[in-house]
Structures are given as structure tokens and as C-alpha cells.
C-alpha positions as CSV (number, residue, x, y, z in Angstrom):
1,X,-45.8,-55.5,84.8
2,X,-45.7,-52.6,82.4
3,X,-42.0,-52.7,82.6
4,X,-41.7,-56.6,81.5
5,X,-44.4,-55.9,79.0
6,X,-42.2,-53.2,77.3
7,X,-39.0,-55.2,77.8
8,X,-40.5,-58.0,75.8
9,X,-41.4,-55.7,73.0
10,X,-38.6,-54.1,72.5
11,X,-36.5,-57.1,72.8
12,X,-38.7,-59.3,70.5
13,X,-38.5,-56.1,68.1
14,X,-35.0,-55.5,68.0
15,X,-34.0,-59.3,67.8
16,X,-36.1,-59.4,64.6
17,X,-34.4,-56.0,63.4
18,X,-31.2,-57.4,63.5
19,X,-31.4,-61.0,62.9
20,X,-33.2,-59.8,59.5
21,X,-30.9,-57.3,58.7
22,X,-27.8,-59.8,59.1
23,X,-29.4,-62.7,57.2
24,X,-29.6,-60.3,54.2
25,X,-26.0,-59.2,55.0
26,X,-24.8,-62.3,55.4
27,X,-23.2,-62.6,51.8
28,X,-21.3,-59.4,52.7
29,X,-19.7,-61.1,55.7
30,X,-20.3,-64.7,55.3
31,X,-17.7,-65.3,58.5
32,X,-19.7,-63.6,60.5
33,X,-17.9,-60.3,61.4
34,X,-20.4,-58.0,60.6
35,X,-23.1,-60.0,62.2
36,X,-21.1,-60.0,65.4
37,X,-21.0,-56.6,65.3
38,X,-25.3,-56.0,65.1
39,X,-25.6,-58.3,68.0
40,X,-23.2,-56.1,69.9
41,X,-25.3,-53.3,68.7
42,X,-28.5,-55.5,69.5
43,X,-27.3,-55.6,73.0
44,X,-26.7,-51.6,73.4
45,X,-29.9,-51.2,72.2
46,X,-31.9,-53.1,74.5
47,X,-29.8,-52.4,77.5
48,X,-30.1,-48.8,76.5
49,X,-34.0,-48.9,76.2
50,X,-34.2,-50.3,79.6
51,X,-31.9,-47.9,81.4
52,X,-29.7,-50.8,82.5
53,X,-26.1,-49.1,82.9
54,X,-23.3,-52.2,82.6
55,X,-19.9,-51.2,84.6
56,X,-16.8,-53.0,82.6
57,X,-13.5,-53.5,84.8
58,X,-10.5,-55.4,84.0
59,X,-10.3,-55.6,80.5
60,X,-7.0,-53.9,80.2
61,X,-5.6,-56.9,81.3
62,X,-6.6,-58.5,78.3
63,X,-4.1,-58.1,75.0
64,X,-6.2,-56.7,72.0
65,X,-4.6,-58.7,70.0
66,X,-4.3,-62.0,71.6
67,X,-7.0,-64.8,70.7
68,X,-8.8,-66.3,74.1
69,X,-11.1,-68.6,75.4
70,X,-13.5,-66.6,77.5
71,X,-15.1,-68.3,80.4
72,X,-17.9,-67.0,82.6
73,X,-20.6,-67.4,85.2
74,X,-24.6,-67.8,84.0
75,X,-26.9,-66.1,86.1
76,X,-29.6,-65.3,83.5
77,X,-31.2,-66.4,80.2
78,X,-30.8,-63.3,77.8
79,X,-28.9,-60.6,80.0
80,X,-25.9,-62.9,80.7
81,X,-25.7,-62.4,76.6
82,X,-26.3,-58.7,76.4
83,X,-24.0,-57.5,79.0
84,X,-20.7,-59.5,77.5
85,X,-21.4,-58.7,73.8
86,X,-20.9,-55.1,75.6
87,X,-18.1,-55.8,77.6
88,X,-15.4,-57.8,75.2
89,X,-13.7,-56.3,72.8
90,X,-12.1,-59.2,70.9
91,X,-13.8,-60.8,67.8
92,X,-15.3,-63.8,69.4
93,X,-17.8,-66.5,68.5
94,X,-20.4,-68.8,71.8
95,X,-21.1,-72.1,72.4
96,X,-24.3,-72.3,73.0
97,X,-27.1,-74.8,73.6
98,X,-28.4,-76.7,70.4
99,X,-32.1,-76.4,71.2
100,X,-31.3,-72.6,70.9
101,X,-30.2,-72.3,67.0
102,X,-33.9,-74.3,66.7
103,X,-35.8,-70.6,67.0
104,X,-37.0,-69.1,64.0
105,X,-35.2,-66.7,62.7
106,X,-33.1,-66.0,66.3
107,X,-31.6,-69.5,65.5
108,X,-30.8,-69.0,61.9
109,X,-28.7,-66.0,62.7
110,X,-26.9,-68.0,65.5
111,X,-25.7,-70.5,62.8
112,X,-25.2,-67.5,60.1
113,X,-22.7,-65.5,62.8
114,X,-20.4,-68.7,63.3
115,X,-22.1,-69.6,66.8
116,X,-21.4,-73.4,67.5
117,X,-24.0,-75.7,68.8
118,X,-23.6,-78.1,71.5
119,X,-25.6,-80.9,73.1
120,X,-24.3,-81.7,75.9
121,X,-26.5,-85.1,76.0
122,X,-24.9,-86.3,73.3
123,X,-20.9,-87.2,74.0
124,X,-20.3,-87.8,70.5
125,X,-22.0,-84.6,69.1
126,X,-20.8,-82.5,72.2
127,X,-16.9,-83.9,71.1
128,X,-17.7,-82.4,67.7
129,X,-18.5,-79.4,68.7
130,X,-15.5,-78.5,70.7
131,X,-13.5,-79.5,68.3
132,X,-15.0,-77.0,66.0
133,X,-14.2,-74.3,68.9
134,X,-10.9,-75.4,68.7
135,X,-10.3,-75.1,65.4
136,X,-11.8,-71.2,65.5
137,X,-9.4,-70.7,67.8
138,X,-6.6,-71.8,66.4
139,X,-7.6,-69.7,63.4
140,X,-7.9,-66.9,65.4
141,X,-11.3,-66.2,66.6
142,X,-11.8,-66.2,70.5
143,X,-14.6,-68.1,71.6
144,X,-17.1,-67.5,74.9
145,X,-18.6,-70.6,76.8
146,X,-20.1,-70.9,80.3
147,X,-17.9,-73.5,81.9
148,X,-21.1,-74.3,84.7
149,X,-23.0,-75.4,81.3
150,X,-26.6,-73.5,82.8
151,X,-28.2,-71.0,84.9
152,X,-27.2,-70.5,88.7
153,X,-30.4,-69.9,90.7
154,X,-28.5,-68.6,93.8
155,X,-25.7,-66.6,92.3
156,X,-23.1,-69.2,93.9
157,X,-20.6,-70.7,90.8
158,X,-22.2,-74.4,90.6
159,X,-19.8,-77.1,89.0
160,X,-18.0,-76.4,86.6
161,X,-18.3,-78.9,83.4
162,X,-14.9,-80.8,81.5
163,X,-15.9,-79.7,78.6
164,X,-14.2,-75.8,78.1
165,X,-11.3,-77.3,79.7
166,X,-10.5,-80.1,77.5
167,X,-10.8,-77.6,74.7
168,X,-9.0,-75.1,76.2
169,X,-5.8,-77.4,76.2
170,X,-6.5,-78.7,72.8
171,X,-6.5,-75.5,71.4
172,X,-3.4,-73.9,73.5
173,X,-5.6,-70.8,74.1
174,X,-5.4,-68.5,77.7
175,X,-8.5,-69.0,79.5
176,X,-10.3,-65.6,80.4
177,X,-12.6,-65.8,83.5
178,X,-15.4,-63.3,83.6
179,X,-17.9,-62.5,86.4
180,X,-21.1,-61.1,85.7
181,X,-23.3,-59.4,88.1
182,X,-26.8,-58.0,88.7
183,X,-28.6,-60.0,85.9
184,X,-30.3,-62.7,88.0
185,X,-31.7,-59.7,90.0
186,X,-32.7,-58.0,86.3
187,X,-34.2,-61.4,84.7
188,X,-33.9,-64.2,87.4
189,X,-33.5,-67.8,86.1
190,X,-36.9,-69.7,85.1
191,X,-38.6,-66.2,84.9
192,X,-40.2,-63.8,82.9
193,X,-40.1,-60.5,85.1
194,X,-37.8,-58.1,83.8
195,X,-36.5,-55.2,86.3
196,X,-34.2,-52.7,87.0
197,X,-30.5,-53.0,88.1
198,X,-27.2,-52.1,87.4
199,X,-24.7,-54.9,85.8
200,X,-21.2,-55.2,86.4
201,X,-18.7,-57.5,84.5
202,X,-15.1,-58.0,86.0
203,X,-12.5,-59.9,83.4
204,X,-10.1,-61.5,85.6
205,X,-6.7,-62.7,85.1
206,X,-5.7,-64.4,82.0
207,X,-4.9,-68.7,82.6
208,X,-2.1,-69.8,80.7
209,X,-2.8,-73.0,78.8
210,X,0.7,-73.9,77.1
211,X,1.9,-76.7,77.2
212,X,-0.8,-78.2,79.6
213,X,-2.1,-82.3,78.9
214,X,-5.3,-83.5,78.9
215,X,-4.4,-84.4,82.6
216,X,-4.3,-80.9,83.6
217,X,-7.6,-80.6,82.9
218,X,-8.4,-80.5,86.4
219,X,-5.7,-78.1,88.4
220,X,-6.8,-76.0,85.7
221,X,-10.5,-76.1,86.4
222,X,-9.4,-75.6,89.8
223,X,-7.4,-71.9,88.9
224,X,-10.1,-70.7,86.7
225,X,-12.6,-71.5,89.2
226,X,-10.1,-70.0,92.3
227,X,-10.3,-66.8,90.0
228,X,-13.8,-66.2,89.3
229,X,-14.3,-66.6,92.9
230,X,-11.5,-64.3,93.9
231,X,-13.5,-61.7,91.4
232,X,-17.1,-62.7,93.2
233,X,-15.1,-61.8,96.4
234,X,-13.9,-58.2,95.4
235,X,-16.9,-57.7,93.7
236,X,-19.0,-58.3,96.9
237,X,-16.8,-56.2,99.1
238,X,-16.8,-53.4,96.7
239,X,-20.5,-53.2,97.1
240,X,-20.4,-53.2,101.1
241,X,-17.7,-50.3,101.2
242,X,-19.7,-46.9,101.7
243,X,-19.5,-44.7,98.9
């Protein structure tokens, strides 16, 4: 209890801190950079304050200068968050939920950082709004989405939505699949407990995207999802092997 209570203060604290502090920045960097770079900060902090280490493997596969579409699982409402502005590297913008950039102050700096909304009830608006990923990416931002479009309660990759793919293709971008583990056990879906645990986050093999159709859309799906699970699988094995 004590735990959760100080969990929630300093993460209340900090997200004011630095939401604040990159509104009235925000003329200095109106596209975003150096608000990209408190939230990374952000993320330290808290994950710092709570003694949660995060173990980052793979990311030498990645090219430091090459512009992606990251994809990977959701196991948890904030830590999911924390843990990959810790992991990647490249300069990257999320699609994340509409309802989200709603929150006072929290959801001003989502629209002030570049982040893209989405509702995903609306096929019109959600159309929109991957466009708008696209056209980041073309420019050369990377950009982050979670393909299974919400929280998995049992750890297990649930389906994954059309969405990422279609604008993976439009875009012409390598799809990045990431798994992240040991933040449902930290902050498990639908709760507000906070405990301890270690996170790992594995970036698997890059999926080439060029000169794929919109009817690819689903043999790719099909590789980006045989990869994450490949991951899940070494991942799980790793933990079983005595140290």
C-alpha cells in the first residue's frame, strides 16, 4: 500500500514537472525534440525512484540512422510507456488513444510533443490519423504503436489490429517488433497497485516493408506477429535457465 501510495506521488509529481516545463519550452522546440527528450527523462526518473531496473537487448540490430515503425506488445497502462521511452534510441513520435490527449495538462503535452491521436471507433478519424503517421515518417521521424490496439490481461499477444499495417506499407517504413516484459506483474491492467519487478524489452528483427501492397497487409501481420512470439519464446526460456 505504502509502495502504490508513493508510486502515485511521484508519478503524479514528475508528470506535472515535466509536462510544465515542456509547455513553456515548447517555442524552443515547437517539433517536439526537446519534449521527447523530458519524457525520456520523465521515464528515468520514475523508474529510478521505484527501483525498477529495465534490461534492453537487441537494439543493435537496429540502424541509428534508419527511420522505423516500432510495434509492440501492451501489457500495462503507464509502464508499457516508461520502459520504451528508455529503451529506443531513435527520435520517434506514439499513436495513442484520443481520450488520452483529453487530460489536463498530461494531454496538452501529448499534442505539444507531436503525439497523434486516434480513435479507433471512428474509421474516418482513425484513417486520418494514420495518415498523419505516415507522413512523419516519411519525413523522418519513427513512430511507436501497439499493433493489439489495448491492454493484454494474460500476457498472451491478443489480435493484432489492420491499422499499423496499412500504414506501415503506405509509408514504406521497416516494422520494428518489440516485447516488453514484467510490467503487467509491476502495474497489472485495470489496476492501481504498483509493485516491484524487473522489465525487460527485446527489439526483434527489423520487417522489410518495400515494395509491399495493401494486400500484404496480412502475410505481413502474420511475420511481425511470428516475431514477437519468437521473442516471447526466448524470453521465456531465458528465465527458466538457472543462473
Amino acid at each position: 500500500m505504502l509502495r502504490t501510495a508513493w508510486a502515485w506521488t511521484i508519478g503524479i509529481g514528475y508528470t506535472l514537472f515535466w509536462s510544465i516545463l515542456g509547455m513553456l519550452t515548447w517555442p524552443l522546440s515547437p517539433g517536439g525534440k526537446l519534449y521527447l527528450r523530458f519524457a525520456r527523462i520523465w521515464s528515468r526518473w520514475i523508474l529510478a525512484s521505484l527501483g525498477i531496473p529495465v534490461d534492453v537487448g537487441g537494439r543493435e540490430r537496429l540502424d541509428p540512422e534508419a527511420t522505423y515503425l516500432f510495434m509492440s506488445n501492451h501489457e500495462s497502462t503507464a509502464f508499457d510507456i516508461f520502459a520504451l521511452f528508455v529503451a529506443t534510441e531513435h527520435p520517434l513520435r506514439m499513436v495513442a488513444k484520443r481520450a488520452l490527449f483529453f487530460i489536463p495538462i498530461f494531454g496538452w503535452s501529448l499534442w505539444m510533443c507531436g503525439f497523434i491521436p486516434i480513435n479507433r471507433r471512428n474509421r474516418e478519424q482513425a484513417i486520418r490519423s494514420l495518415r498523419r503517421a505516415a507522413d512523419r515518417i516519411r519525413s523522418g521521424t519513427s513512430v511507436l504503436v501497439f499493433p493489439e490496439g489495448t491492454r493484454s490481461r494474460t500476457g498472451e499477444l491478443l489480435p493484432f489490429k489492420k491499422g499499423g499495417f496499412v500504414l506501415a506499407i503506405e509509408a514504406g517504413a521497416p516494422i520494428v517488433p518489440i516485447v516488453v516484459k514484467g510490467t503487467r506483474e509491476i502495474m497489472p491492467p485495470d489496476s492501481l497497485r504498483v509493485g516491484k519487478g524487473r522489465i525487460t524489452v527485446r527489439f526483434g528483427e527489423p520487417v522489410g516493408t518495400a515494395h509491399l501492397r495493401p494486400g500484404d497487409r496480412e502475410s505481413l501481420m502474420a511475420r511481425v506477429r511470428a516475431e514477437m512470439e519468437r521473442i516471447q519464446r526466448e524470453s521465456l526460456a531465458a528465465a527458466d535457465t538457472p543462473a
